[in-house]
N, C-alpha and C positions, 0 to 999 in steps of 0.2 A: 405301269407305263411311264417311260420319261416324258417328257417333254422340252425340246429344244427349240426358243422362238427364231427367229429370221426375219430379213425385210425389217427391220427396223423396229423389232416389236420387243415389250419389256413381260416377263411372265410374273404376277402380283400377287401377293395376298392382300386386300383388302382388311381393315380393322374392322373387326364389326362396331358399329353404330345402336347405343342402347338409347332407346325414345321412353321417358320416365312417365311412369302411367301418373294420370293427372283424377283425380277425381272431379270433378265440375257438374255444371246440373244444366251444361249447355250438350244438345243433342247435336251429334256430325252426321251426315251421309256415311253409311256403310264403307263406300269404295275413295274416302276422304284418305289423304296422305300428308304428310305434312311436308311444309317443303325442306327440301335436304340442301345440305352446302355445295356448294357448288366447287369445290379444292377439298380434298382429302390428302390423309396420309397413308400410305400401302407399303409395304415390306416387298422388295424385291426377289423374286426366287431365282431367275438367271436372266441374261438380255442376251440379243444375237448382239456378233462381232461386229458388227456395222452400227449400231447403235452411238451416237455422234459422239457420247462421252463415257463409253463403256469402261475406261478405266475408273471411273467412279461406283460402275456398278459388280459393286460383290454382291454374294449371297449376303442378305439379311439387312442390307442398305435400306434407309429409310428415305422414301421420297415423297413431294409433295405431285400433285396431280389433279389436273382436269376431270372431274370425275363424271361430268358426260360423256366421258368418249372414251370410257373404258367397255372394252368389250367381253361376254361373260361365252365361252363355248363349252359345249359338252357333249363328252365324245366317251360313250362305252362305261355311259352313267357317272364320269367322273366329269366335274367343272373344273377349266383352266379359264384364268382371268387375265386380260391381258393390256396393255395399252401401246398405244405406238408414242417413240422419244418425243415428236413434237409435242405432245402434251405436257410431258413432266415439267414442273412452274420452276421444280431443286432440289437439290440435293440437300438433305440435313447428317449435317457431322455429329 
């Protein structure tokens, strides 16, 4: 299945994120998370035409991002990750 965003929306891959296992002799709650950053970096897969600086966005652009207000859909067992341009903080050359 393709997937073509619209509405202002940018189609992402996220980096994964590796949390380095710590050995310690301090016990956490089970359902303990650690807090995550708040800006990440994600790889661009394509953006709609209306996207405010879509001449910047090709396939495989690397951009910076709000990573609260990325949203994760999944549709027919597959995940698309997506963000809308207001968020993006830049573009890195």
């Amino acid at each position: 299945m393709e997937f073509k965003p619209v509405n202002r929306y940018i189609h992402i891959n996220l980096r994964p994120h590796s949390t380095p296992e710590r050995a310690s002799g301090i016990v956490l709650p089970q359902d303990y998370t650690p807090v995550q950053e708040r800006h990440v970096m994600a790889t661009v897969v394509s953006c709609a035409s209306d996207v405010r600086f879509a001449e910047s966005m090709t396939g495989g652009t690397q951009i910076l991002i709000d990573q609260s207000m990325v949203e994760e859909i999944t549709i027919n067992k597959e995940k698309i990750t997506v963000v809308l341009d207001n968020y993006v903080i830049g573009v890195l050359k």
